[in-house]
Structure formats: structure tokens, C-alpha cells
C-alpha positions as CSV (number, residue, x, y, z in Angstrom):
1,X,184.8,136.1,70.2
2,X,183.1,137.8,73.1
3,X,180.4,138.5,70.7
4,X,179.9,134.8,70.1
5,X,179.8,133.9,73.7
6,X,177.2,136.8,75.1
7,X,175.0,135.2,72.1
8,X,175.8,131.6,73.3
9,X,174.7,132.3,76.7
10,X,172.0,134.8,75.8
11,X,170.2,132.1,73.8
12,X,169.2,130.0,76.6
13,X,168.1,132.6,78.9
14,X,165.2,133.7,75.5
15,X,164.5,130.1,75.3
16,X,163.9,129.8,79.1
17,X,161.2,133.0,78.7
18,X,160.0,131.6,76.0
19,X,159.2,128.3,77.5
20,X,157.8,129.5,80.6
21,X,155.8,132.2,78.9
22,X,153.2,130.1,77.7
23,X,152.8,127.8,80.9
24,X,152.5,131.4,82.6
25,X,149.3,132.5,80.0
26,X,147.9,129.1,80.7
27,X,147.8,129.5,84.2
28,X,146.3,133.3,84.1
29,X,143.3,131.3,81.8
30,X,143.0,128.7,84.4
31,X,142.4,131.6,87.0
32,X,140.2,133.4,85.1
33,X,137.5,130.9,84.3
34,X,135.0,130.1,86.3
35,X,134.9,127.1,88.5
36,X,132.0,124.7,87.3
37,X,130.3,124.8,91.2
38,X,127.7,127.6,90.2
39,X,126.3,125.7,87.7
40,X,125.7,122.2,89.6
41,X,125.1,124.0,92.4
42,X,121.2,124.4,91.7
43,X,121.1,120.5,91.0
44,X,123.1,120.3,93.9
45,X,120.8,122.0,96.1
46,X,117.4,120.1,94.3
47,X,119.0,116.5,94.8
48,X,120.8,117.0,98.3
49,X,119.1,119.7,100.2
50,X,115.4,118.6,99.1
51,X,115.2,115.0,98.4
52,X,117.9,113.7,101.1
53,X,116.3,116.2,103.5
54,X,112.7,115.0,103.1
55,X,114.5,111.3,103.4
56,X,116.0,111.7,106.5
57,X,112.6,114.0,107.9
58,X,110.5,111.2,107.2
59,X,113.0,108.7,108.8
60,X,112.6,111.3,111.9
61,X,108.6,111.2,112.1
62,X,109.0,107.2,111.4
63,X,109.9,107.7,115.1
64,X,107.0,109.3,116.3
65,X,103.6,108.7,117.1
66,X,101.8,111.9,115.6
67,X,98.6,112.9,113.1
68,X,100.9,115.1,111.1
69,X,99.1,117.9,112.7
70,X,99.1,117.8,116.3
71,X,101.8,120.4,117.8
72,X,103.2,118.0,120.3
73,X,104.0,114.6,118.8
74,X,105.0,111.6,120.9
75,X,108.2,110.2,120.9
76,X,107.8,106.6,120.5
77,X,110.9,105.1,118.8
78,X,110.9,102.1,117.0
79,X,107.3,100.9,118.1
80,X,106.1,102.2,114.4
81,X,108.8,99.4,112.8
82,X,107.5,96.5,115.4
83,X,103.9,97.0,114.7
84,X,104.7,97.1,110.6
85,X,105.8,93.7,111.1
86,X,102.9,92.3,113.4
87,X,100.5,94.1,111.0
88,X,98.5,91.6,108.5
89,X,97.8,94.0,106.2
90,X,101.4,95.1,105.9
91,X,102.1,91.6,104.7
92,X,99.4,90.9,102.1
93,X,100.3,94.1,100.6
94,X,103.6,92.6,100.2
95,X,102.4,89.2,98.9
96,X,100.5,91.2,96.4
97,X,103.8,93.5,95.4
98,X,105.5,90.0,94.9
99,X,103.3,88.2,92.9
100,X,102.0,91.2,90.8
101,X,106.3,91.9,90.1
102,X,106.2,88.4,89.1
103,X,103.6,88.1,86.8
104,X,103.9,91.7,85.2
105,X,107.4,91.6,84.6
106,X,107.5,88.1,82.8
107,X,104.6,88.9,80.0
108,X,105.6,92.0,79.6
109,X,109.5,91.0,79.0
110,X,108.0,88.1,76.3
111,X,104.9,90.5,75.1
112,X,107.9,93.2,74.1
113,X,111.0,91.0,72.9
114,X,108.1,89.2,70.8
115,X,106.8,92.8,69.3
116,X,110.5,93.8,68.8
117,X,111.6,90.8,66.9
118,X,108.4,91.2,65.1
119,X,109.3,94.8,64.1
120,X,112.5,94.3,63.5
121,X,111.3,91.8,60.0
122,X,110.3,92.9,57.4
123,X,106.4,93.6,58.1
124,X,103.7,96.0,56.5
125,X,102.7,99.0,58.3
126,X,105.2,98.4,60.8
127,X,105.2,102.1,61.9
128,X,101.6,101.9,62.7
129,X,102.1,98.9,64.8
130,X,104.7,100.4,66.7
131,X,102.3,103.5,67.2
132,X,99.6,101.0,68.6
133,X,101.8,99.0,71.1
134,X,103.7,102.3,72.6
135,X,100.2,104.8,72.9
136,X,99.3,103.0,76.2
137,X,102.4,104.1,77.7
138,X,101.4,107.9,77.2
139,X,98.1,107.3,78.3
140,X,97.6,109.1,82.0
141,X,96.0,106.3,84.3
142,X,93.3,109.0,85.5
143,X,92.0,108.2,81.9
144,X,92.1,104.8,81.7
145,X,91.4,103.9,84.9
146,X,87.4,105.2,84.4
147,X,87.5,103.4,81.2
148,X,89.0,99.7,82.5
149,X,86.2,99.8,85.8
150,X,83.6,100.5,83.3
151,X,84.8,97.6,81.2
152,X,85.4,95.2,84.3
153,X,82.0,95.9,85.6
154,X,79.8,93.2,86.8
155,X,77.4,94.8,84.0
156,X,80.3,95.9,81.6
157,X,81.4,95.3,78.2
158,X,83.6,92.4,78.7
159,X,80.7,90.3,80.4
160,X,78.5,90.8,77.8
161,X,80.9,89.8,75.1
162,X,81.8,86.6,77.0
163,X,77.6,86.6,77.0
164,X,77.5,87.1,73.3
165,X,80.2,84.8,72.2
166,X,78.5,82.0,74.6
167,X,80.9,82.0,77.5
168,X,77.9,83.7,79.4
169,X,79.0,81.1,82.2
170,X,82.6,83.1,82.8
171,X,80.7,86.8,83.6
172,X,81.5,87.6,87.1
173,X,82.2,90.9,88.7
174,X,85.9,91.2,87.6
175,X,86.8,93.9,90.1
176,X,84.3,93.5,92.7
177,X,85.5,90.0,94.3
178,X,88.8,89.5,96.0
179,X,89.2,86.1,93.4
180,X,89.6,88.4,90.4
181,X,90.2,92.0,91.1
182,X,94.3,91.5,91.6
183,X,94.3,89.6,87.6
184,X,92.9,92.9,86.3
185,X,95.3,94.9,87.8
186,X,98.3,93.1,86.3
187,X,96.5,93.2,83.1
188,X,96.2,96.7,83.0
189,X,99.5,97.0,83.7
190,X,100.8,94.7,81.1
191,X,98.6,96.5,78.5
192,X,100.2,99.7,79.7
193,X,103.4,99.1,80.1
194,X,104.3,96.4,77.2
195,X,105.0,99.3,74.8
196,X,108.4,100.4,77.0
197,X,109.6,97.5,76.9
198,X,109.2,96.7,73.3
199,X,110.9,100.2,72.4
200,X,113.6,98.8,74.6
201,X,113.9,95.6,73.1
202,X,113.8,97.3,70.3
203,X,116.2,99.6,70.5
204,X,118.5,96.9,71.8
205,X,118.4,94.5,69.2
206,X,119.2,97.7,66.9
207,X,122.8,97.2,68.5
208,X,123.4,93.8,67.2
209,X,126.2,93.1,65.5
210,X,124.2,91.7,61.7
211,X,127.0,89.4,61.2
212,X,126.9,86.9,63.9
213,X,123.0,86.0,63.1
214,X,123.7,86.1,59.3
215,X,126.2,83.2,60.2
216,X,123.6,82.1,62.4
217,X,121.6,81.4,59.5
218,X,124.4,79.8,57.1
219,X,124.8,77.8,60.0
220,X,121.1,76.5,59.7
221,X,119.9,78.0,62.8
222,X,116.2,78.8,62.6
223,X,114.3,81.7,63.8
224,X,113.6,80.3,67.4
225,X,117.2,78.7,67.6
226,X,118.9,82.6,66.6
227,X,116.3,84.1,69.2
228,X,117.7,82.2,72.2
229,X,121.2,81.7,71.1
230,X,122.1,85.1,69.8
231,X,119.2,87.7,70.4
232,X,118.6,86.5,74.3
233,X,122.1,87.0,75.0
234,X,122.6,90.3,73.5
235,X,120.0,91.7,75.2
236,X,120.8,90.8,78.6
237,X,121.3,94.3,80.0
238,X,118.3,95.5,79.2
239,X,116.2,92.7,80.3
240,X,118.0,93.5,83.5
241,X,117.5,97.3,83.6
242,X,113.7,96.2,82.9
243,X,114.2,94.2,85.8
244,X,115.1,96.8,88.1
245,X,112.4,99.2,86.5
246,X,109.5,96.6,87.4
247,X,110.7,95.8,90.6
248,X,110.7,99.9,92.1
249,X,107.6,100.1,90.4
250,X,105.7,97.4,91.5
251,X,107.0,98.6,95.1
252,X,105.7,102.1,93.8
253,X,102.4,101.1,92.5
254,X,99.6,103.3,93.6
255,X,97.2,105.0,90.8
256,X,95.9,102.1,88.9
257,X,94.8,100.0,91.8
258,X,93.7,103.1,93.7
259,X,91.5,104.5,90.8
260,X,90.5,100.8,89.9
261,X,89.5,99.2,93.0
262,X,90.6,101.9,95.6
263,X,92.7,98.9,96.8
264,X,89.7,96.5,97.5
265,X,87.7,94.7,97.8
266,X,88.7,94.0,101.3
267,X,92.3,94.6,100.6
268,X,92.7,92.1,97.7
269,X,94.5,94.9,95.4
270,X,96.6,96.4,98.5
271,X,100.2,97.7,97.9
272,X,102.2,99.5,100.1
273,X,101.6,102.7,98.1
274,X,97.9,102.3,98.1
275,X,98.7,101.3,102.2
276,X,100.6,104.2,103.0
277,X,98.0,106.2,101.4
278,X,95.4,104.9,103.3
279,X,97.4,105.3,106.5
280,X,99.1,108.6,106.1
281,X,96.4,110.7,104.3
282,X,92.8,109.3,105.6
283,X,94.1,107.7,108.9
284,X,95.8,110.6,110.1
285,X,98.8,107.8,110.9
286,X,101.9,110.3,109.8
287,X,104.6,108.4,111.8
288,X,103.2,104.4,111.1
289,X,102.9,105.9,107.2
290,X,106.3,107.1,106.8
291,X,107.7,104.1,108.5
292,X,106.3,102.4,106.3
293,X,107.7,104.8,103.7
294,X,111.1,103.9,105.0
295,X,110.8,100.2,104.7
296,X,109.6,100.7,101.1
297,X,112.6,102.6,100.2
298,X,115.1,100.5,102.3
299,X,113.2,97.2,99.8
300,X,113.8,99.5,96.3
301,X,117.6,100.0,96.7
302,X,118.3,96.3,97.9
303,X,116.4,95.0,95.1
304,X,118.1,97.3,92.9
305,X,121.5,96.7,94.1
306,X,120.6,92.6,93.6
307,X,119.6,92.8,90.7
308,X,122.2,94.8,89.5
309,X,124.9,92.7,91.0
310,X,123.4,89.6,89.6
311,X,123.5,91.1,85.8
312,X,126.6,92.0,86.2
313,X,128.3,88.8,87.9
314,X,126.4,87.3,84.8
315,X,127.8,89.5,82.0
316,X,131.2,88.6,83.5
317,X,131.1,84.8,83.2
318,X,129.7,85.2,80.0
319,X,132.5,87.1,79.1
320,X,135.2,84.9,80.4
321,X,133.2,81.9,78.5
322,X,133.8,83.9,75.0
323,X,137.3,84.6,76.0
324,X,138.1,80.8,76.5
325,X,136.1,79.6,73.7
């Protein structure tokens, strides 16, 4: 009987070790391994201690009036920011950002959803058509560029086949008159830039569901009904992640205007990257240059956060329209 009960109570007591002895190995594991600081800590010290650092310095020389030489800047406060928005040049650089977003952004979204839709039938040699449209975007503009002024020239290839094909009246210098120069730059940048959107598109359009435009069809929708019914739709998110892609970089655009027209003639291809070029680097302006710097960056994250808020409001109500229908 005694027996019995020292067993009876003994039992719990193993049970209770054994319970807790496993809770007990897991915690010596969890103190053994290694916290996962050290290895974001390099990423950490790239993306906070570099780029925020170089943010905030060029907010602090935004305030001065100095050469980026001279040991003894002056301390002039927010006079850079007023004169930005007195300056004329300031704001045709900005009409030309705006219309050049415009313009580049809308043929290149129909240019690639065309060439992915295209792809995406049943076509010969469809590899080497995809080749064709996406080589552009590897191409360096330091190689093109050289190439396109050559081409644009008042004595170029594309005036003397408008000469040969008798359209002789439409030669002009193409890059050396204010009228014209801004049009090639958009062109080249739609001919460079098509092919990402197209793998986009492309890659997009892989995602939808088969199903819904097979019914589309049974239905007796046609191709250009099924493109802006079901297609359009589907690929909202993209088109607005294109969006925001075409908007920082038409803020950021520098190297094919620069190598093309150096940003002339008489600033009719001027950006605010070409501007702050100009200002910073062969102006000796360091503090009106990275004000300007500022204003461009403060312009990229509102347009991204807009455009991002407005895709997103959208992709809501569509979704409460689905969930009603």
C-alpha cells in the first residue's frame, strides 16, 4: 500500500521533469544562437549611415551659399529655396519633366501591353521578337547616345531618308532647334525603355487566371473587348508600379539629354538632373545645386506615395464591386 502511494506521488514529480526538460533545452538553443543583427548590420550601415547621411548633408549645404570648395561657406538659409522658385529655368525644366512623363509613359504603357498581348498568341519566332524589343533596355546610353545625334543630325541618316523617300520638305535639324530637340528625346526613350515594360506586361498577363477569358470568348467577346474588360483590369498593378517607375525617372533623367543635346539648345531639353548638373559641377553653385537636389527628392516620394495611394484606393473599389456583384 505504501508502495502504491510513493509511486502515485512519485509519477507526477517525473512527469513535471519531464515536461519542463524540454522547454529548458529549448531555451539553452535560443541562447546559443546568434542574434540575426550581425548580418543586417552591414545593410544597415550601407542604407542608414551612407544614404540618409549624404540626405540630410545635402539638406545642410542646401543652406549655404558655398562653391563646394571654399573653407568658409556662408550661411544663408533658405535664400537657395526662394531663388529656386524665382528662377525661370528652374521652371521650364519642370515643364519639360512633365510633359516628357506624360508622353513617355503613355506610348510606352500601349507600345509594351500591345507587344505582350502580341507575344502572348501564338506567333512565329516569338523568342526573337522578344530578343529585339528588350536589347535596347541593356544598351548603355554612352552608346546610343553617339549613335541617335549622328542619326538626328541636320546632315544625318534620317534626313536623307525623308530626302529619298520624297518628304525632302520635313529635313530639319532634329536636335539643333528648340521646336524639335525635346520629341527626340522622348523618342529615344520610348525606344529604350518599351522593352521593360513589355517584359512586365508580360509577365503580368502570365498570372491570369485562363478561365475567365476562355469564358470571355464563349461569351462572344472579341479580342479588343477581352483586352479592356479582362486583360486591362488584371494588370492594374503593374501599370501602376510602371507608373511610379516613369515618374522618379523622368524626375531623374540626365544621360540621354545630356549626351544628346547637352540639355540645349538654349535649354529646350533641360531637366532638373541635367540643371543640377550644370549648376553643381560647372557653376561651382554647391548649395543652389543641392537645394535643388532636395526639391527633386521631396517631388519623387510625393509622386510615389500618390500614385501608390491612388492604385490602391482603386484596387479596393474594384474589389468591393466584385464582392457585390
Amino acid at each position: 500500500m505504501t508502495a502504491s502511494v510513493v509511486r502515485t506521488q512519485g509519477a507526477p514529480r517525473s512527469a513535471a521533469k519531464g515536461d519542463r526538460s524540454p522547454r529548458g533545452t529549448g531555451r539553452r538553443r535560443r541562447r546559443l544562437q546568434a542574434s540575426g543583427l550581425p548580418w543586417i548590420l552591414p545593410a544597415l550601415v550601407l542604407g542608414i549611415g551612407l544614404i540618409y547621411y549624404c540626405i540630410g548633408y545635402t539638406g545642410y549645404i542646401s543652406l549655404l551659399n558655398w562653391d563646394g570648395l571654399s573653407p568658409e561657406p556662408e550661411w544663408v538659409a533658405l535664400h537657395n529655396y526662394v531663388r529656386i522658385f524665382q528662377d525661370p529655368v528652374f521652371w521650364k525644366a519642370v515643364s519639360h519633366t512633365i510633359v516628357f512623363f506624360i508622353v513617355t509613359f503613355g506610348l510606352q504603357t500601349v507600345f509594351g501591353l500591345v507587344f505582350a498581348v502580341m507575344m502572348h498568341s501564338k506567333i512565329k519566332l516569338g523568342v526573337l521578337y522578344k530578343v529585339i524589343v528588350f536589347v535596347p533596355v541593356v544598351l548603355a546610353p554612352a552608346i546610343t547616345a553617339p549613335v541617335f545625334r549622328q542619326l538626328f543630325a541636320a546632315n544625318g541618316q534620317f534626313n536623307w531618308l525623308l530626302e529619298h523617300i520624297g518628304l525632302g520638305f520635313l529635313a530639319q535639324p532634329w536636335i539643333g532647334q528648340e521646336s524639335t530637340a525635346l520629341p527626340v528625346i522622348m523618342v529615344i526613350t520610348i525606344w529604350q525603355w518599351t522593352g521593360l515594360t513589355f517584359v512586365l506586361y508580360f509577365a503580368a498577363m502570365s498570372q491570369i487566371d485562363q478561365s475567365m477569358i476562355e469564358a470571355a470568348r464563349i461569351d462572344g467577346a472579341g479580342n479588343l473587348r477581352t483586352l479592356i474588360s479582362i486583360i486591362w483590369p488584371s494588370v492594374r498593378g503593374t501599370t501602376v508600379a510602371l507608373a511610379i517607375l516613369s515618374a522618379i525617372g523622368a524626375l531623374k533623367t540626365f544621360d540621354v539629354p545630356w549626351l544628346v543635346t547637352v540639355a540645349g539648345p538654349n535649354n529646350a531639353t533641360q531637366f532638373l538632373g541635367t540643371y543640377i548638373y550644370q549648376t553643381t559641377i560647372q557653376l561651382a553653385h554647391a548649395g543652389y545645386g543641392a537645394a535643388l537636389s532636395v526639391i527633386l527628392l521631396v517631388v519623387a516620394l510625393g509622386m510615389a506615395i500618390i500614385f501608390q495611394t491612388a492604385g490602391r484606393e482603386r484596387s479596393e473599389k474594384s474589389t468591393i464591386r466584385k464582392g457585390a456583384r
